[in-house]
N, CA, C and O atoms as a printed pandas DataFrame, in Angstrom:
     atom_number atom_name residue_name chain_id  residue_number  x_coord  y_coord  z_coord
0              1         N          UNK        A               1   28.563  -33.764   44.086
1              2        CA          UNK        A               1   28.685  -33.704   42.655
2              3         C          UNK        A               1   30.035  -33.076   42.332
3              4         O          UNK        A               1   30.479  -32.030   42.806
4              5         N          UNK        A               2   30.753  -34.082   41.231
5              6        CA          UNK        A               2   31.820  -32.672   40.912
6              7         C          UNK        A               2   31.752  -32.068   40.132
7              8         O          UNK        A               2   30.594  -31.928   39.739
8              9         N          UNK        A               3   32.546  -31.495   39.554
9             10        CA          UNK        A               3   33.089  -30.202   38.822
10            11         C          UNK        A               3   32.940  -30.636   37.587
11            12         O          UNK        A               3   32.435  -29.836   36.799
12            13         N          UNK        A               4   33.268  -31.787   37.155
13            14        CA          UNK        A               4   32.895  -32.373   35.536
14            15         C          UNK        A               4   31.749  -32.911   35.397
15            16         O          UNK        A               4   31.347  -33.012   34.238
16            17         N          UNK        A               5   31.078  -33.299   36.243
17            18        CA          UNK        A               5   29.793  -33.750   36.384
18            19         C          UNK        A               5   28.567  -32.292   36.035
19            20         O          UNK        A               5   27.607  -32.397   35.272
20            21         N          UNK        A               6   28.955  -30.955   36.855
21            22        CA          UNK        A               6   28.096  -29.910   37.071
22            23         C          UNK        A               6   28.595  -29.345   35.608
23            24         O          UNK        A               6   27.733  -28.711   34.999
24            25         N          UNK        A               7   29.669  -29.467   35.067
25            26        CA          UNK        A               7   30.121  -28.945   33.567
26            27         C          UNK        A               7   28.997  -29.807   32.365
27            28         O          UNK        A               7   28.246  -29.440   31.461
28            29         N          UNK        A               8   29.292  -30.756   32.803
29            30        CA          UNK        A               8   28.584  -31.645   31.582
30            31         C          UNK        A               8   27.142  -31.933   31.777
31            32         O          UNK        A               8   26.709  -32.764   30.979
32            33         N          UNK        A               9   25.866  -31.234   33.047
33            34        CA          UNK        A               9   24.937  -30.758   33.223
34            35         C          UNK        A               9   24.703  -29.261   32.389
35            36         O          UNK        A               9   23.892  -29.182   31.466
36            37         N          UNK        A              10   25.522  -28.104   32.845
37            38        CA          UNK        A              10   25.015  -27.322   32.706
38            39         C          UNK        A              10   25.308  -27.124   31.213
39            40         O          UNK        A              10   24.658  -26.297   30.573
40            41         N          UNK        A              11   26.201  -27.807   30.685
41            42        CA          UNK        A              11   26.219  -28.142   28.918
42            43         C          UNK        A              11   25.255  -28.685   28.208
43            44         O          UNK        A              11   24.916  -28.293   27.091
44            45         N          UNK        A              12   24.650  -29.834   28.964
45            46        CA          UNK        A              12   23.311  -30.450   28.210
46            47         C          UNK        A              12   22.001  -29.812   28.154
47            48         O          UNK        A              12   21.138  -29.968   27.291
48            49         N          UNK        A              13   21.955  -28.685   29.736
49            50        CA          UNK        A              13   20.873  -27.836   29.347
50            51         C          UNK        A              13   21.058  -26.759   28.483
51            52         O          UNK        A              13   19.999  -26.366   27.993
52            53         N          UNK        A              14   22.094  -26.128   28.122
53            54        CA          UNK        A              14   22.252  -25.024   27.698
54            55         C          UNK        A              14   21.761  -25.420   25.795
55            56         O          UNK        A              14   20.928  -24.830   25.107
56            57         N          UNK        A              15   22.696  -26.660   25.400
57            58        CA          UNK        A              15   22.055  -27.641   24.256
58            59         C          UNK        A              15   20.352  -27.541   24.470
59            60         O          UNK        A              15   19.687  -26.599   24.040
60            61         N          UNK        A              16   19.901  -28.471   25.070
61            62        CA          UNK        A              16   18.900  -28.381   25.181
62            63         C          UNK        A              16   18.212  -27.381   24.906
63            64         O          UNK        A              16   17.429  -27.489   23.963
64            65         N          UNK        A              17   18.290  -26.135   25.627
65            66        CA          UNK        A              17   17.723  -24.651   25.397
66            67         C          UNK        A              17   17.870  -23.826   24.191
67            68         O          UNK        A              17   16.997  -23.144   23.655
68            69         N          UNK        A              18   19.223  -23.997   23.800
69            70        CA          UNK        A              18   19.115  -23.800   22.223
70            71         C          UNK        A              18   18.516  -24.839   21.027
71            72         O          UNK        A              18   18.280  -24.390   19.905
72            73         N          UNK        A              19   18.320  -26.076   21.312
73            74        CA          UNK        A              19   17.577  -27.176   20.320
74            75         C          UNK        A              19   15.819  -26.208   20.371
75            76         O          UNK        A              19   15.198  -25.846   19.372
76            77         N          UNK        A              20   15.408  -26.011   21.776
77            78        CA          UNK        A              20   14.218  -25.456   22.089
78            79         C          UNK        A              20   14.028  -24.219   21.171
79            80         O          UNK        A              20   13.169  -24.440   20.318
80            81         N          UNK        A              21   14.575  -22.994   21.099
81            82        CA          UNK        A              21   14.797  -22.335   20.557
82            83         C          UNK        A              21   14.430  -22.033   19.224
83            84         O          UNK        A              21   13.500  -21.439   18.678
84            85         N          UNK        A              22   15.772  -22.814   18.767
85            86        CA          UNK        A              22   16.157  -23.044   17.161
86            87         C          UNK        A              22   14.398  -23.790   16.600
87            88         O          UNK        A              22   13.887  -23.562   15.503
88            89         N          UNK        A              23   13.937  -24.449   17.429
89            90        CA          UNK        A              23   12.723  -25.299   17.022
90            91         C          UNK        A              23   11.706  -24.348   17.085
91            92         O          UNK        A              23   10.972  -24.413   16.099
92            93         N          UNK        A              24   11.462  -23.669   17.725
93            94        CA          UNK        A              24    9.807  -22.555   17.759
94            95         C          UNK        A              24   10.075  -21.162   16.756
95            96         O          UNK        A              24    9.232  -20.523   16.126
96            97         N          UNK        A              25   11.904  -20.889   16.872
97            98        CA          UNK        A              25   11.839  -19.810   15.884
98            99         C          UNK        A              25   11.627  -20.540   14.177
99           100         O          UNK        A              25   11.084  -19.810   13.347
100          101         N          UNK        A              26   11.934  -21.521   13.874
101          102        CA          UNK        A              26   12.020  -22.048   12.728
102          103         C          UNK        A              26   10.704  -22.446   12.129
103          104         O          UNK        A              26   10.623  -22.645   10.917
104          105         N          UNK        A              27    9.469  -22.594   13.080
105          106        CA          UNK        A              27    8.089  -22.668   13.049
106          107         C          UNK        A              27    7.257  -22.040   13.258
107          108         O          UNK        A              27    6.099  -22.429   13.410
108          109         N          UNK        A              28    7.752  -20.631   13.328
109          110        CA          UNK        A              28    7.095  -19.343   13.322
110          111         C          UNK        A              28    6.670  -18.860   11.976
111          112         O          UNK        A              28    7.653  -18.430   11.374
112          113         N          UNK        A              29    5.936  -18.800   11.511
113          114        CA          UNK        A              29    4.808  -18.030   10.052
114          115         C          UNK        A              29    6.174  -17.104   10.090
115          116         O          UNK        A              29    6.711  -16.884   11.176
116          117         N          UNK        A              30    6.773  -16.513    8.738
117          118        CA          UNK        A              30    7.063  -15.214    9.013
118          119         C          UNK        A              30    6.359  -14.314    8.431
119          120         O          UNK        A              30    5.151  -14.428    8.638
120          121         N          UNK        A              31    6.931  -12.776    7.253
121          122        CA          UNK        A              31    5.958  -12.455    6.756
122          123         C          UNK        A              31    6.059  -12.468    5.268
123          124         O          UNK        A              31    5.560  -11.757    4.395
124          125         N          UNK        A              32    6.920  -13.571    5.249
125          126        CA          UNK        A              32    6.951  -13.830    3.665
126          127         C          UNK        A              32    5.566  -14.295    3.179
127          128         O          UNK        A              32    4.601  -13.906    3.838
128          129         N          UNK        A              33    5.342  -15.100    2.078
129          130        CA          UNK        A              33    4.155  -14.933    1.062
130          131         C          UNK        A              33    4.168  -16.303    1.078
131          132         O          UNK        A              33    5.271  -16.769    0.791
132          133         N          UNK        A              34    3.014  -17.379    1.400
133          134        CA          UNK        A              34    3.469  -18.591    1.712
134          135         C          UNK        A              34    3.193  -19.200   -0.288
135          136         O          UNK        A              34    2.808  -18.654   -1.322
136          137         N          UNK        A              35    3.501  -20.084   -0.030
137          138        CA          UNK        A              35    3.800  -20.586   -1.772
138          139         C          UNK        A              35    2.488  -21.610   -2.514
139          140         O          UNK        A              35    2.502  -22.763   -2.081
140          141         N          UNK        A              36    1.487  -21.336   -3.465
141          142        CA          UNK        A              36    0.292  -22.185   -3.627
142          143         C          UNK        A              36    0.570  -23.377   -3.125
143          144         O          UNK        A              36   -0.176  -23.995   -2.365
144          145         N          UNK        A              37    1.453  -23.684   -3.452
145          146        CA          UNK        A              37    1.821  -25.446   -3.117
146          147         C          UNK        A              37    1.729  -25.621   -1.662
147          148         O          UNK        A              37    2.108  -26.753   -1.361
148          149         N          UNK        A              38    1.339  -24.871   -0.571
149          150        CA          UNK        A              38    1.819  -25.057    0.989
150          151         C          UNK        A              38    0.416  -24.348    1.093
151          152         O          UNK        A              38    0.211  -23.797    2.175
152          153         N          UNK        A              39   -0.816  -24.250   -0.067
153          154        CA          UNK        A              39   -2.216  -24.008    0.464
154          155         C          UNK        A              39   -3.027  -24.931    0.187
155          156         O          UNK        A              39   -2.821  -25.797   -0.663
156          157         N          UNK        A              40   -4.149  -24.814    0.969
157          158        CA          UNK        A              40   -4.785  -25.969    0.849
158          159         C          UNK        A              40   -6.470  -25.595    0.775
159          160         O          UNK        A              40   -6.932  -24.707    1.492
160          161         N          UNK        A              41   -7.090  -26.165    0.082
161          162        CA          UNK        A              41   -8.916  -25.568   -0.508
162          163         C          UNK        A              41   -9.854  -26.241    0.166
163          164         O          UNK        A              41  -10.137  -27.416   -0.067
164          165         N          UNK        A              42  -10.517  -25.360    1.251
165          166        CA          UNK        A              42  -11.694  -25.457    1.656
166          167         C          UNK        A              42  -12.408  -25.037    1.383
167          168         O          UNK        A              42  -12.411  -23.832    1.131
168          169         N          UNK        A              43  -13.934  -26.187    1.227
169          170        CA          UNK        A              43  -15.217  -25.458    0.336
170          171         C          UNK        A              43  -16.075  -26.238    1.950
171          172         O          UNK        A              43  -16.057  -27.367    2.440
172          173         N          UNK        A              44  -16.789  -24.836    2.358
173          174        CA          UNK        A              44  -17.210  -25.332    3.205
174          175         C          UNK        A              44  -18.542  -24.073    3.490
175          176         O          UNK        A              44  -18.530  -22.945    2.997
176          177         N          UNK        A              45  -19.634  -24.636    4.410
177          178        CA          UNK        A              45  -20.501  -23.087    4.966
178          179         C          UNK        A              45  -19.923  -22.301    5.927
179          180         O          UNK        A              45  -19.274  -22.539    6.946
180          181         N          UNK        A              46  -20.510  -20.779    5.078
181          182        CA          UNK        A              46  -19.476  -20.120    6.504
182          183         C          UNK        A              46  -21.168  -19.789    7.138
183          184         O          UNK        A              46  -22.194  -19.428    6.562
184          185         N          UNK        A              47  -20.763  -20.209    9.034
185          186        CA          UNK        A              47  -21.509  -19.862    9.827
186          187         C          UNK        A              47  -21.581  -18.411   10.307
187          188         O          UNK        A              47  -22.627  -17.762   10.300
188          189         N          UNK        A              48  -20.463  -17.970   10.701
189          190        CA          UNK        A              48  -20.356  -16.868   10.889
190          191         C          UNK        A              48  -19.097  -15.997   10.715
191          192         O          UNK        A              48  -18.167  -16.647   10.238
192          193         N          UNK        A              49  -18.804  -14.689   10.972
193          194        CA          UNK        A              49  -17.927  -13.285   10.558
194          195         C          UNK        A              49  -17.916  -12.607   11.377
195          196         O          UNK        A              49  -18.792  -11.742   11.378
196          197         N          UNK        A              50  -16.976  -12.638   12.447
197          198        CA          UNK        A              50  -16.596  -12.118   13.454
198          199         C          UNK        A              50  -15.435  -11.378   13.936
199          200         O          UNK        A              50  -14.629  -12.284   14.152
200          201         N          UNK        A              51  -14.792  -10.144   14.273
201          202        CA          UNK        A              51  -13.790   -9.062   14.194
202          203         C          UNK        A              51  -13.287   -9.679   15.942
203          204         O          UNK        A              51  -13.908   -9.417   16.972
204          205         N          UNK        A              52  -11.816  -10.665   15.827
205          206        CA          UNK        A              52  -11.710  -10.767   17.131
206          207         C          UNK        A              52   -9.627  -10.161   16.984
207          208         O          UNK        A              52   -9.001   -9.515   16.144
208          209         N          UNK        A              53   -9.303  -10.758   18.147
209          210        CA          UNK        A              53   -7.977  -11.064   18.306
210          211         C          UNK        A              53   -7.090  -11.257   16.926
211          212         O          UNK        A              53   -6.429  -10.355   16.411
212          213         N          UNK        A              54   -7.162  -12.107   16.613
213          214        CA          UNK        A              54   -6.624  -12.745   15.395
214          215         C          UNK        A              54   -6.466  -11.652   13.994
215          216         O          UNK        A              54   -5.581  -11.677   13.139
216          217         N          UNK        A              55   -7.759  -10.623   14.111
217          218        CA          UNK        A              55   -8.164   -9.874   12.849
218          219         C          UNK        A              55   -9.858  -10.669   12.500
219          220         O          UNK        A              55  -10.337  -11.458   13.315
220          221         N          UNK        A              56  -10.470  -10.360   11.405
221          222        CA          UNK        A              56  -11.344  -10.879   11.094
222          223         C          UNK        A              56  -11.482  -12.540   11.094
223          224         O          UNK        A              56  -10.824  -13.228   10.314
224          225         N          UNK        A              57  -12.297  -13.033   11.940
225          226        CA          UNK        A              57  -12.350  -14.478   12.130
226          227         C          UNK        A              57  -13.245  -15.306   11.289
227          228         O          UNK        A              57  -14.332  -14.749   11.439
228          229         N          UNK        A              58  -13.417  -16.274   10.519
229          230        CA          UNK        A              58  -14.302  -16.578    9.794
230          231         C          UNK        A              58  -14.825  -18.476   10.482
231          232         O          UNK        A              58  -13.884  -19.270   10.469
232          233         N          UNK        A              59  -15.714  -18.840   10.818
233          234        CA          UNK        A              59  -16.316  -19.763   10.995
234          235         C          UNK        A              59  -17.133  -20.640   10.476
235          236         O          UNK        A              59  -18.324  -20.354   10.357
236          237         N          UNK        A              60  -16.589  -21.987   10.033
237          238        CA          UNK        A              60  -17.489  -22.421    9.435
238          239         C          UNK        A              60  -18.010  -23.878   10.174
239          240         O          UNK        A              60  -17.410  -24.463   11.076
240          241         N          UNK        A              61  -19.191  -24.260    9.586
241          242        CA          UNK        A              61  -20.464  -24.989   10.036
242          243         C          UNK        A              61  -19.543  -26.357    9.674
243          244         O          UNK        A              61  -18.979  -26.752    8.654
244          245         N          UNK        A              62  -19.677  -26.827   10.928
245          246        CA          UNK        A              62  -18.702  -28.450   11.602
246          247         C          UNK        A              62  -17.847  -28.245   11.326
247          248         O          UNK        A              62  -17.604  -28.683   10.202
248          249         N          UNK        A              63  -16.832  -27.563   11.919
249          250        CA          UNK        A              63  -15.280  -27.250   11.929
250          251         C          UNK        A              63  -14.987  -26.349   13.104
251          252         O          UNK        A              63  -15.454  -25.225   13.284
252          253         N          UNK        A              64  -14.546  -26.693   13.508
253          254        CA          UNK        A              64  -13.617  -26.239   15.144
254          255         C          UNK        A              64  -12.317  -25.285   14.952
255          256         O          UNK        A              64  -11.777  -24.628   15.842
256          257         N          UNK        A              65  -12.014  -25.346   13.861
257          258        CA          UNK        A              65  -10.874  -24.295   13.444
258          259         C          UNK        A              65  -11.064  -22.759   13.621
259          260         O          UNK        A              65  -12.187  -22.326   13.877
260          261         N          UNK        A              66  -10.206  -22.086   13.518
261          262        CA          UNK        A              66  -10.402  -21.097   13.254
262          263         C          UNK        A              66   -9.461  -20.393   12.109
263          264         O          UNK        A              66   -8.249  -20.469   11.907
264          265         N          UNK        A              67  -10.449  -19.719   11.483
265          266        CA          UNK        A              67   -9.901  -18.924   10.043
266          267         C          UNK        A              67   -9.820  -17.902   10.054
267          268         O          UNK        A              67  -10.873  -17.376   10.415
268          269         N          UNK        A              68   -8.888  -17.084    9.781
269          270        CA          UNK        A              68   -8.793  -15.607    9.771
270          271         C          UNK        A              68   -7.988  -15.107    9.027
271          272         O          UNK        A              68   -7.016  -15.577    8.436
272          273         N          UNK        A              69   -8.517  -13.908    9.079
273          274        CA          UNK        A              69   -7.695  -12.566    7.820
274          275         C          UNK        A              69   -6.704  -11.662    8.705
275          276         O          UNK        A              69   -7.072  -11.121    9.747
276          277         N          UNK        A              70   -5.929  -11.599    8.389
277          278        CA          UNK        A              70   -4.774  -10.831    9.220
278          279         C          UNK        A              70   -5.168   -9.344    9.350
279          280         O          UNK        A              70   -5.768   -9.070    8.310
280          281         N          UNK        A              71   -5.120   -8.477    9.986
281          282        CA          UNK        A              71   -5.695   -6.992    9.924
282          283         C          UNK        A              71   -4.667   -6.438    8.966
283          284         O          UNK        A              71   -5.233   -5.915    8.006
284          285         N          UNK        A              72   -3.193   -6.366    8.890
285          286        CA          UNK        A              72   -2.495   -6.183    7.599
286          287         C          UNK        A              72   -2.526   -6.596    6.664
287          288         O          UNK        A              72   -1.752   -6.244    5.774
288          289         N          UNK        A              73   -3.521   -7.584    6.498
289          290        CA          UNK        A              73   -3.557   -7.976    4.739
290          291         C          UNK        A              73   -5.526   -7.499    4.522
291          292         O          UNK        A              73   -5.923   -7.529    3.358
292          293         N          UNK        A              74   -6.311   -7.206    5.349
293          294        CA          UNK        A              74   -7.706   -6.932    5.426
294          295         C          UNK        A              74   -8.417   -5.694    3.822
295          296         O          UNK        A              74   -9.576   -5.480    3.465
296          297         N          UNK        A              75   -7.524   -5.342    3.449
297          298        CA          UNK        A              75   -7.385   -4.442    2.232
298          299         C          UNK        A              75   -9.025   -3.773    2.283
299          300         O          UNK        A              75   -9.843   -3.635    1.373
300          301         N          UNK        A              76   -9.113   -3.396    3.916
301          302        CA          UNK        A              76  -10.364   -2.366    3.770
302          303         C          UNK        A              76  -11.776   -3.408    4.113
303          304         O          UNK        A              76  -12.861   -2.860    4.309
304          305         N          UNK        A              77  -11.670   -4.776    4.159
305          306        CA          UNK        A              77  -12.901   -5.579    4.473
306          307         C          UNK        A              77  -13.010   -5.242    5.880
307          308         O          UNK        A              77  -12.177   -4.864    6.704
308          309         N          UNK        A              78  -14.278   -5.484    5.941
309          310        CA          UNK        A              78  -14.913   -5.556    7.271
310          311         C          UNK        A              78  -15.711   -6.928    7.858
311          312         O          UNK        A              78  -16.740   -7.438    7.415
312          313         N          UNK        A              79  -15.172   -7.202    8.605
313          314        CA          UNK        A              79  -16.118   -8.081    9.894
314          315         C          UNK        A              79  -17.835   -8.254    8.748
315          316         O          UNK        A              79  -18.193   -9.212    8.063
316          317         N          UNK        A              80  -18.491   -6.962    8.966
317          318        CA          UNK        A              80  -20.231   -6.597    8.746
318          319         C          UNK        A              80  -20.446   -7.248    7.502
319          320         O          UNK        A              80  -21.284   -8.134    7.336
320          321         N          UNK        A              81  -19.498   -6.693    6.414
321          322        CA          UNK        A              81  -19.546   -6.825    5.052
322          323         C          UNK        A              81  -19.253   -8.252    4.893
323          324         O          UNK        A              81  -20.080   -8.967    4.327
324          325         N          UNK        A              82  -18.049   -8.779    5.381
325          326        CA          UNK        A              82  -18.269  -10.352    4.992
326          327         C          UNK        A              82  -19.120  -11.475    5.301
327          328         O          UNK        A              82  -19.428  -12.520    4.728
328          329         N          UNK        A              83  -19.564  -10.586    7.044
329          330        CA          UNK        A              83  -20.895  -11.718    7.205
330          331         C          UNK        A              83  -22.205  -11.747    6.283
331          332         O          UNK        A              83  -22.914  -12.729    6.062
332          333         N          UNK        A              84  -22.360  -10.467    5.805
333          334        CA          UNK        A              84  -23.424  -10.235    4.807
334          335         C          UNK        A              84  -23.059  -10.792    3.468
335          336         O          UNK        A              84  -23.919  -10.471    2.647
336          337         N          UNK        A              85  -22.143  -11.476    2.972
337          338        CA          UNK        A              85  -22.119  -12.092    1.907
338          339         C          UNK        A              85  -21.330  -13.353    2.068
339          340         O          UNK        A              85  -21.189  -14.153    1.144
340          341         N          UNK        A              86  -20.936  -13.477    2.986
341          342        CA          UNK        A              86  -20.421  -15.158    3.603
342          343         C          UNK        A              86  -21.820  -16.241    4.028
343          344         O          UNK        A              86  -22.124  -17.257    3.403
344          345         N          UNK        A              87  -22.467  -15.744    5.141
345          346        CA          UNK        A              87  -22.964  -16.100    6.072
346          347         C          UNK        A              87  -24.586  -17.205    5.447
347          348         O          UNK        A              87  -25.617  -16.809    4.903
348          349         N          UNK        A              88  -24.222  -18.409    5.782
349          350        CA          UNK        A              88  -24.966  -19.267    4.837
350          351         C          UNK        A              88  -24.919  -20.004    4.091
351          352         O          UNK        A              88  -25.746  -20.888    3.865
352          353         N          UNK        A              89  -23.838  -19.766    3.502
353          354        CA          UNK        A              89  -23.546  -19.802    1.879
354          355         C          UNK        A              89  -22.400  -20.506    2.081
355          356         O          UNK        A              89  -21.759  -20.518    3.133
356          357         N          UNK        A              90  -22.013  -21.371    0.604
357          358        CA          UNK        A              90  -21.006  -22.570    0.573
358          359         C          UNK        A              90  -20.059  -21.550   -0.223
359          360         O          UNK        A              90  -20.358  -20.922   -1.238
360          361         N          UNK        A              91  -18.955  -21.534    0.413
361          362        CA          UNK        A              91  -17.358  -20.690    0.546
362          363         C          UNK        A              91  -16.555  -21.719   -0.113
363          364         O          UNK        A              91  -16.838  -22.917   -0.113
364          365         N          UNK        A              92  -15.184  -21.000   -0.870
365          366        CA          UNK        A              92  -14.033  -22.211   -0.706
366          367         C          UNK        A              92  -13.036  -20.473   -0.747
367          368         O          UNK        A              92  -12.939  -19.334   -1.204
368          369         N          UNK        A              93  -12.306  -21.947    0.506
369          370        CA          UNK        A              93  -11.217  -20.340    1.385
370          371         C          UNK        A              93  -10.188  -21.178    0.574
371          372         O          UNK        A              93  -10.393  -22.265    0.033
372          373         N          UNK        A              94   -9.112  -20.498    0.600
373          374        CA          UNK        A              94   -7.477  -21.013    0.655
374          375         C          UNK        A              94   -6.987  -20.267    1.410
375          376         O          UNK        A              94   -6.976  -19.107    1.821
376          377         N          UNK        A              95   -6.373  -21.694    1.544
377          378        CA          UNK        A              95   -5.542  -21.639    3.255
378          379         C          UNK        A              95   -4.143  -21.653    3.205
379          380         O          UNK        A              95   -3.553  -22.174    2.258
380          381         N          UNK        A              96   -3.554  -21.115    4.160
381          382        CA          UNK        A              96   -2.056  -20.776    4.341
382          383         C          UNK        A              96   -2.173  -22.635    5.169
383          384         O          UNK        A              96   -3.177  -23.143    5.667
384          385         N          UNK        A              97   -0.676  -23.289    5.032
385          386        CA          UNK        A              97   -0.540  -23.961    5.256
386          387         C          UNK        A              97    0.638  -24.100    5.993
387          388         O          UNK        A              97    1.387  -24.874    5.397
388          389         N          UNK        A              98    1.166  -23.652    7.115
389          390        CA          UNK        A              98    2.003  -23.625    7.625
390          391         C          UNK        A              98    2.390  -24.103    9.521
391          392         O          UNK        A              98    2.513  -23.482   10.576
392          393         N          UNK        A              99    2.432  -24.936    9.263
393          394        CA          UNK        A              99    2.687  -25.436   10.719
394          395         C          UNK        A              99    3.579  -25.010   11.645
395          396         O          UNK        A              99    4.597  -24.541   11.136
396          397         N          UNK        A             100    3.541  -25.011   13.226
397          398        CA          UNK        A             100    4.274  -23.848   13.661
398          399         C          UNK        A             100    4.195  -25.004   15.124
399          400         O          UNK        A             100    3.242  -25.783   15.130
400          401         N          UNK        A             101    5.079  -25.057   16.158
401          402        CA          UNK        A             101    5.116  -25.815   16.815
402          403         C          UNK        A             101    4.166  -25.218   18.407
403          404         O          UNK        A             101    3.941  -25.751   19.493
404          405         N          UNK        A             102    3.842  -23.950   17.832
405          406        CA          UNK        A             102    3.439  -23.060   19.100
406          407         C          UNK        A             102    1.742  -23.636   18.735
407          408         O          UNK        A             102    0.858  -23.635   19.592
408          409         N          UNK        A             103    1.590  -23.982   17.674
409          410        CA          UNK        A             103    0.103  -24.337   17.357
410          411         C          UNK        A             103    0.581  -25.732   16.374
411          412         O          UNK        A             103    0.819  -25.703   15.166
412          413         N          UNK        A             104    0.632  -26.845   17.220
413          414        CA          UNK        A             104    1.378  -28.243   16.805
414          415         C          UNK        A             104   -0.442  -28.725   15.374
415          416         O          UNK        A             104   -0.445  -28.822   14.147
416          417         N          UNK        A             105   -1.233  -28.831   16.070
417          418        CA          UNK        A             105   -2.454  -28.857   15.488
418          419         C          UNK        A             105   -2.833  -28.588   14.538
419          420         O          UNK        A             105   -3.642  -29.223   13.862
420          421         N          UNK        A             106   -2.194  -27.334   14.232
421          422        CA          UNK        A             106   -2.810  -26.304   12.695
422          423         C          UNK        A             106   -4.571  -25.808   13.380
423          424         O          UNK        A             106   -5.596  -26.141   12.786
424          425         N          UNK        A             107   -4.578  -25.145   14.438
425          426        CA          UNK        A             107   -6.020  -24.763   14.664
426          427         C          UNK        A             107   -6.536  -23.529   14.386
427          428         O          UNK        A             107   -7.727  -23.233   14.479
428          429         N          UNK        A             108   -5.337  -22.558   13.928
429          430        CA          UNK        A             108   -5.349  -21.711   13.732
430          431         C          UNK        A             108   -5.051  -21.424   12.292
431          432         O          UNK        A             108   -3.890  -21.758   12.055
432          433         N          UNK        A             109   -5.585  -20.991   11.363
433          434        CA          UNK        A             109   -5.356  -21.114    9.708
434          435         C          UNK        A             109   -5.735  -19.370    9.362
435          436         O          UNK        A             109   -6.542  -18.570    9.835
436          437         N          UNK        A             110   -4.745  -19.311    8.349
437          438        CA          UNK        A             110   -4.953  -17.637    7.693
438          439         C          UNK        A             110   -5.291  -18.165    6.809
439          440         O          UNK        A             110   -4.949  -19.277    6.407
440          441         N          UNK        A             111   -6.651  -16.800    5.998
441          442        CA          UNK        A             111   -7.091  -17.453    4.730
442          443         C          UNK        A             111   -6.280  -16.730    3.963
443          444         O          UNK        A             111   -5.980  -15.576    4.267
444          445         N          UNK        A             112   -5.663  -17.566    2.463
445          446        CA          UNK        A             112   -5.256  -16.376    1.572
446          447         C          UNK        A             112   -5.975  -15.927    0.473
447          448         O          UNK        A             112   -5.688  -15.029   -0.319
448          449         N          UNK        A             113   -7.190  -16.842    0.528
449          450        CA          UNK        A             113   -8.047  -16.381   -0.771
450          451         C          UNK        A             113   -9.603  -16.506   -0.139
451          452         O          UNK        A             113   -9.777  -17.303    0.782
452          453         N          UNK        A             114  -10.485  -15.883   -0.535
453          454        CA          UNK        A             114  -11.973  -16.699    0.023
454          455         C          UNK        A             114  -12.708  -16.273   -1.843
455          456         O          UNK        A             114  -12.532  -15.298   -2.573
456          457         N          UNK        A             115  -13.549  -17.585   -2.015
457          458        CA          UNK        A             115  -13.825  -17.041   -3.125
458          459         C          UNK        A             115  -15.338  -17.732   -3.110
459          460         O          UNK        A             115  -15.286  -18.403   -2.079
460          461         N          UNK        A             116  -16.304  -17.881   -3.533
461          462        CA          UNK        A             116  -18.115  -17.478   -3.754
462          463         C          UNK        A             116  -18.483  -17.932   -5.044
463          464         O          UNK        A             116  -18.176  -17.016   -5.808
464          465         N          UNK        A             117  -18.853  -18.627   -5.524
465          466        CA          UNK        A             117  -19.900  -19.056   -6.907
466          467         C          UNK        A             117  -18.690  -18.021   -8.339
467          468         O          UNK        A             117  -18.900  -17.109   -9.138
468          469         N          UNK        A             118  -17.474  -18.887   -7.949
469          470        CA          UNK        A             118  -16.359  -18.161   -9.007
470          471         C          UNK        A             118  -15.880  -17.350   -8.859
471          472         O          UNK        A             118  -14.764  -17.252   -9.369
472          473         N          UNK        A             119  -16.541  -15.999   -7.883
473          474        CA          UNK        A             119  -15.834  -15.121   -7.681
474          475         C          UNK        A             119  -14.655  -14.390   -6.510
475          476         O          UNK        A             119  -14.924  -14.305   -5.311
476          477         N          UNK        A             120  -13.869  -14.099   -6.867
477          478        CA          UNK        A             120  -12.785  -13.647   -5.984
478          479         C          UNK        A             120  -13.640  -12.570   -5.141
479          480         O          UNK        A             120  -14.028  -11.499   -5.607
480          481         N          UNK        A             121  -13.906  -13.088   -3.638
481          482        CA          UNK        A             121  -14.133  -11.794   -2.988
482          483         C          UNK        A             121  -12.865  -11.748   -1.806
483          484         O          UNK        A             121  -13.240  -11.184   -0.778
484          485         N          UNK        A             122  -11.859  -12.093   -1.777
485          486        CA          UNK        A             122  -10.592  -11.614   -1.089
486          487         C          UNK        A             122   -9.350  -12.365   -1.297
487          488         O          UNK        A             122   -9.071  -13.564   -1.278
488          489         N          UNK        A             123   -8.507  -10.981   -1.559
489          490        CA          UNK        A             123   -6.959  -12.158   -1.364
490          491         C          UNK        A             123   -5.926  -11.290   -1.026
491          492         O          UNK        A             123   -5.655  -10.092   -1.111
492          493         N          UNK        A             124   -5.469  -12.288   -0.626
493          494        CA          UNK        A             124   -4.203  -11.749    0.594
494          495         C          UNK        A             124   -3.216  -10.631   -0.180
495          496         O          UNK        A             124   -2.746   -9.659    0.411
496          497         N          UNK        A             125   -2.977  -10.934   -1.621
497          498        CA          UNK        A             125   -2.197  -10.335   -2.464
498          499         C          UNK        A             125   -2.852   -8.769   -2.977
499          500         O          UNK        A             125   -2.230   -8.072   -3.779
């Protein structure tokens, strides 16, 4: 191999590695405030209210997703308390809508609102 050959390799990866880069930081959530227009309304049953990884996880009945409350935005809720007034019952969450290339899918969703027969019982704000 020569010398312009191993130049114009180790140039295309180095490109490469910054295209990589530039692409996962640019699809990273940050911690700005995402915008109504980039949420989206699910009315659905929540099955269950569970305190994992994520922060408070919320589950609902035929849906494979997972929903959760960030532990910095949790404003004092608990895991106990939301299963006791979630659990059963037809929910409509709003959802952060933000796609991220580390989760190409969207399987992972923050709620920013969860609200109950009209009433606001959480929001991110």
């Amino acid at each position: 191999m020569t010398t312009r050959n191993s130049t114009k390799g180790v140039a295309g990866l180095l490109l490469a590695g910054v295209l990589i880069v530039v692409l996962l930081v640019s699809g990273i959530p940050g911690a700005r405030s995402v915008s109504r227009n980039k949420c989206a309304n699910r009315l659905a049953i929540v099955e269950t209210v569970i305190e994992a990884s994520p922060g408070i996880v919320v589950h609902l009945k035929n849906d494979p997703k997972i929903y959760f409350i960030s532990p910095k935005n949790n404003h004092g809720l608990t895991a106990t308390t939301l299963q006791q007034k979630l659990a059963g019952k037809e929910t409509q969450l709003l959802i952060a809508h933000a796609w991220s290339p580390l989760d190409p899918f969207s399987s992972l969703n923050e709620i920013e609102e969860i609200r109950q027969e009209g009433q606001l019982l959480y929001s991110m704000k």
